[in-house]
C-alpha positions in Angstrom: 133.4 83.0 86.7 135.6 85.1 88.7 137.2 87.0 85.3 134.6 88.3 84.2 131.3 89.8 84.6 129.8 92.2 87.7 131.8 92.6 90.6 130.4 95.7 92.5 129.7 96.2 96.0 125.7 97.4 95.8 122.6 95.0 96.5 121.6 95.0 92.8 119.1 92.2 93.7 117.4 90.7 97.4 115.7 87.7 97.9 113.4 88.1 100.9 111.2 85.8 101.9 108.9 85.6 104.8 107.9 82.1 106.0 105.5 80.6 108.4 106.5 77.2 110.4 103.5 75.2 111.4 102.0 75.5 115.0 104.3 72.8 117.0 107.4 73.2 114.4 108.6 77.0 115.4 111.6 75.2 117.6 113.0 72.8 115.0 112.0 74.9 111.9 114.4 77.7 113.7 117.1 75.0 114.3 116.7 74.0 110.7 116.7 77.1 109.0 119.6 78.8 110.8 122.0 76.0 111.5 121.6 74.4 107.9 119.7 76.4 105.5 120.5 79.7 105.9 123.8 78.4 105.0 123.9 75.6 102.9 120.5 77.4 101.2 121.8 80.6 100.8 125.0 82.4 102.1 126.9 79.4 100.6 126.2 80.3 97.1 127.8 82.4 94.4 127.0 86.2 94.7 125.2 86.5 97.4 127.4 88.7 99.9 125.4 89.6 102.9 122.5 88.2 104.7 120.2 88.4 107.9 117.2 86.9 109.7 114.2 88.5 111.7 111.9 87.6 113.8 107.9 88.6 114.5 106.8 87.6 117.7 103.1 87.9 118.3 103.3 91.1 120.2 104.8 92.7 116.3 102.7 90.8 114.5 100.1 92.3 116.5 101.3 95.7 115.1 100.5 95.0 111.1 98.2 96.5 109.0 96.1 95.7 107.2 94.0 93.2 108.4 92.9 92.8 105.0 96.5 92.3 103.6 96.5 91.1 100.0 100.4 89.6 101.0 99.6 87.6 104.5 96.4 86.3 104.9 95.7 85.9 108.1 98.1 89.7 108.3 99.8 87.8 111.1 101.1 84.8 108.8 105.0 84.9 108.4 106.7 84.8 111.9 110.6 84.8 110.1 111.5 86.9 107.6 115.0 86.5 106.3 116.5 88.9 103.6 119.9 88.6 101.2 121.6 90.9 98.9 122.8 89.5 95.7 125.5 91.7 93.5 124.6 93.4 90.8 124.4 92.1 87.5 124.5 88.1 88.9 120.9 87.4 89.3 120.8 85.3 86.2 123.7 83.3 87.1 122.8 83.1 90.8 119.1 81.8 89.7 120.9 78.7 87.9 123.1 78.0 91.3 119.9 78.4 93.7 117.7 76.5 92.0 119.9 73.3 91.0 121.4 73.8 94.6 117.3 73.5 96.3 116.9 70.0 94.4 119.8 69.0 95.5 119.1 69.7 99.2 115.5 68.4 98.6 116.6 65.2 96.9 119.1 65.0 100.1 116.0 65.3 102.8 117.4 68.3 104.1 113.9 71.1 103.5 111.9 71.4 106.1 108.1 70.7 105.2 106.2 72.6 107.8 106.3 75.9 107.0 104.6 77.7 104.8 106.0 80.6 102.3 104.1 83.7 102.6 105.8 85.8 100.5 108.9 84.8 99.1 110.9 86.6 95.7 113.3 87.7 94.2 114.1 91.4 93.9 115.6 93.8 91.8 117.2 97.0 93.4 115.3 100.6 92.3 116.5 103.0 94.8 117.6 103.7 98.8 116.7 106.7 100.6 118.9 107.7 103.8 118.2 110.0 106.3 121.4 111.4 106.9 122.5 111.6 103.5 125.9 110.4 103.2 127.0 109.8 106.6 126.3 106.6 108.2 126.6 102.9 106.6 125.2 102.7 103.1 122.9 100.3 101.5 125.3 97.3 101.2 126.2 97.6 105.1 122.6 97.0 106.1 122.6 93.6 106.7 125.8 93.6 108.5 124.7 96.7 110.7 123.4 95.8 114.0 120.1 97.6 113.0 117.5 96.6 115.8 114.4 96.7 113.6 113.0 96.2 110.2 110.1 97.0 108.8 108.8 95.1 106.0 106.5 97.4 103.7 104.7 96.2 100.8 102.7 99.0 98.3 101.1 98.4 95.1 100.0 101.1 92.2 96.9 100.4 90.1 99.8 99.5 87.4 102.8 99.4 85.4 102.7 102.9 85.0 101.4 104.1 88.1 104.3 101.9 89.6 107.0 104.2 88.2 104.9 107.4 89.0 104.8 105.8 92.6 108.6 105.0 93.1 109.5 108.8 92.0 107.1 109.9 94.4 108.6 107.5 97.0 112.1 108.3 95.9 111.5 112.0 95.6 109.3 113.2 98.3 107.2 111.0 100.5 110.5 108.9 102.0 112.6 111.9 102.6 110.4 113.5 104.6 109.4 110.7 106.5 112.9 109.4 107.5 113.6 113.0 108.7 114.1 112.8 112.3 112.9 109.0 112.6 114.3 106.3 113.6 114.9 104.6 110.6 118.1 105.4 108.8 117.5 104.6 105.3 114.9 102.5 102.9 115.6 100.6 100.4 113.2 100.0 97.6 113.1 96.8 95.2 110.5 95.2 92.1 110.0 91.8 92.4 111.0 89.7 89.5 108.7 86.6 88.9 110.1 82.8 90.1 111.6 80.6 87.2 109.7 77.9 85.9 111.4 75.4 87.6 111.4 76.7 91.2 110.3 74.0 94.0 107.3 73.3 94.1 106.4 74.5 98.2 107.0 78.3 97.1 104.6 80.1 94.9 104.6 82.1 92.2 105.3 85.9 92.5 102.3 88.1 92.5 102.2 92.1 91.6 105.7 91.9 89.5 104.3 94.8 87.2 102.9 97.1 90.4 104.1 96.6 94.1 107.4 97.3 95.3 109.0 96.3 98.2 110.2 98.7 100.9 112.7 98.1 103.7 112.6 100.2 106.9 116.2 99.8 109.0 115.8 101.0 112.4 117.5 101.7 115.3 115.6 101.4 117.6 113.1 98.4 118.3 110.3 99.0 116.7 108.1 98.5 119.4 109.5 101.6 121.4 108.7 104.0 118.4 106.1 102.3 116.6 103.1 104.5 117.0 104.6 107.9 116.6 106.9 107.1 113.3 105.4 104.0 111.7 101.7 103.2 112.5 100.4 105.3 110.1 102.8 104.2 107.1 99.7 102.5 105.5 97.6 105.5 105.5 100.2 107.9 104.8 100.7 106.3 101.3 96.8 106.1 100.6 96.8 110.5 101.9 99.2 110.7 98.7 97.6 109.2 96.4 99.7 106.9 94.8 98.9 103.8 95.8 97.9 101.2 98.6 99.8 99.5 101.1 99.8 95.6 100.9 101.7 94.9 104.3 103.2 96.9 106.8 105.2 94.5 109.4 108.1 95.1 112.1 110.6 92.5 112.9 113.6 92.2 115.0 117.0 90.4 114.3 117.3 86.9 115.2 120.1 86.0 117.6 122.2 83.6 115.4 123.2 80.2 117.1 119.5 80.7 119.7 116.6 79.9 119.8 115.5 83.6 121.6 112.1 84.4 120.7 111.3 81.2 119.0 108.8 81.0 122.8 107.1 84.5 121.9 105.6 83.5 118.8 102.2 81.6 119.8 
């Protein structure tokens, strides 16, 4: 494997997926997910190079729009969001390891039950957008960047060919010129790709792979200090231009690996 094939450096693919544990599992599905899955589920595996968890509390959650979000339903559904970059050119290859790896672990008794996936896919890489151009860390430094905020931005065209009218207009004008000045320091944008066949059971098929795209919003700053003068208006500033409607709009802040900090904030 290591002879031939991609090599590169850039997130040419992303799993994120956003999860929900059930009321009176947030404590042991945190334990779970961060001291076994997170490795043995994920960074463990074959061309996936970087990875982080966030966190919602309800004061964030309290922050997303819309309430009559197409992705999260209630909006506030999905209290952990954790997101992966995955080289270039190895998403076929990767798919085979992740999903003999998941029965394994399943067969094994080690997947947590009591959660529920509220939007989990794979992703294919279209574009980032920086504010600062080239200074500052680039796309595959993200996860490793002590960022203090992401925001989680789902938008979907009226289809296929709206999509790619939409992501030049993202690329092009509308991200530029809101990054300029913000907090943020650079959005990544990604397609999801549908779930194979033979995924587990728990996690559902992808929806929208032929319209939405996914946006990432680093910040640094929490977004709860600069949330209404940069980002409150991030759904309604898409449906001003025309091109399409936001799904989900949701701020998070990194997890503190090895803790259980905020797992008390959620309820």
């Amino acid at each position: 494997m290591a002879a031939v094939g991609s090599y590169g450096v850039r997130p040419g693919h992303a799993l994120i997926t956003m999860v929900e544990p059930h009321p009176g599992h947030e404590y042991a599905y945190n334990r779970w997910y961060e001291d076994d899955h997170y490795i043995a589920g994920a960074m463990a595996m074959p061309w996936i190079y970087a990875g982080r968890r966030w966190v919602a509390t309800r004061e964030l959650r309290s922050l997303r729009s819309p309430a009559d979000s197409a992705v999260a339903r209630p909006v506030t559904a999905g209290c952990y969001l954790s997101t992966y970059w995955i080289t270039e050119g190895r998403y076929a290859e990767h798919m085979k390891w992740t999903v003999a790896i998941n029965k394994r672990l399943n067969r094994d008794g080690r997947v947590y039950r009591d959660r529920t996936h509220v939007f989990t896919s794979f992703q294919d890489h279209e574009a980032t957008v920086y504010r600062d151009g080239a200074a500052g860390p680039r796309d595959h430094h993200a996860l490793d960047h002590p960022y203090r905020g992401l925001i989680l931005q789902v938008v979907e065209a009226a289809g296929p060919r709206e999509r790619a009218a939409l992501l030049e207009w993202l690329r092009a004008r509308h991200l530029p010129a809101r990054l300029a000045g913000s907090p943020a320091a650079m959005v990544t944008v990604f397609r999801p790709t549908p779930l194979p066949v033979d995924r587990m059971s728990y996690v559902k098929q992808v929806e929208g792979v032929d319209t939405r795209l996914t946006l990432l919003w680093f910040l640094q700053e929490d977004p709860r200090a600069c949330w209404e003068p940069w980002f409150a208006d991030l759904g309604e500033a898409l449906a001003e231009g025309g091109a399409g409607r936001t799904e989900l709009v949701a701020p998070f802040i990194p997890t503190i690996p090895g803790t259980d900090t905020y797992v008390d904030q959620l309820r």
